[in-house]
C-alpha positions, 0 to 999 in steps of 0.5 A: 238737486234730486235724482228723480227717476231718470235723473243721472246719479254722480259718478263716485270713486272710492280710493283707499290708502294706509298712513301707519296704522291708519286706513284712509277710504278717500270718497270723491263725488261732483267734486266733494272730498270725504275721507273716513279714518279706520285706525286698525290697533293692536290690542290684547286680544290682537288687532282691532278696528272700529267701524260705525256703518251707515246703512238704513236698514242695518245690516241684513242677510244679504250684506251679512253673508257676504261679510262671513264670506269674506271673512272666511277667506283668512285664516285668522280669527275673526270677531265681531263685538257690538253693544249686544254682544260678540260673534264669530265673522266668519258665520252669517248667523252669528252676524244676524244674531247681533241684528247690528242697526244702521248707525251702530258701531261695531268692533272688529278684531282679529287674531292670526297671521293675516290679522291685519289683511283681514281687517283691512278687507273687512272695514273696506266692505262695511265702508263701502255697503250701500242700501 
């Protein structure tokens, strides 16, 4: 079935939950269940979580500054790492240099006292950006 113009979309809820070290994103529409795991570990270089975004037109300005907008609200330090480098989360220009595609995986790790907070907040926005 399409959603043509004028057609009503389905409703979508989102629902998150920490199992241990595991954050459930729980997606509910017309019935459907989609859950997508993020496994937040601490490595060496502090806490880490993996995230493979699911946006056609990859990550762009708009989405970029909100994401160093949220990451600037916590103290710890932030880092975005992709297959073409590593950047600081904190500065949309850094974001945009790593120009990470639609289906890319990024790495995100932090360091700091909300460490894990920030990778909380941070996985629950890319998961949830839409085109």
């Amino acid at each position: 079935m399409g959603h043509g113009v004028g057609a009503k979309m389905p409703a979508v809820f989102l629902t998150g939950i920490w199992c241990g070290n595991i954050f459930f994103v729980i997606q509910h529409a017309e019935g459907e269940r989609l859950a997508m795991e993020v496994k937040i570990e601490e490595t060496p270089r502090g806490m880490a979580a993996k995230i493979g975004l699911n946006l056609r037109q990859g990550l762009h300005a708009r989405p970029a500054a909100r994401l160093a907008q949220l990451a600037q609200t916590y103290s710890a330090d932030i880092l975005i790492v992709t297959e073409t480098g590593e950047v600081d989360a904190k500065s949309m220009l850094d974001i945009l240099s790593l120009a990470p595609q639609g289906n890319a995986e990024l790495l995100l790790l932090a360091h700091g006292a909300d460490a894990r907070e920030a990778l909380h907040g941070l996985s629950h926005f890319l998961l949830n950006l839409q085109d």
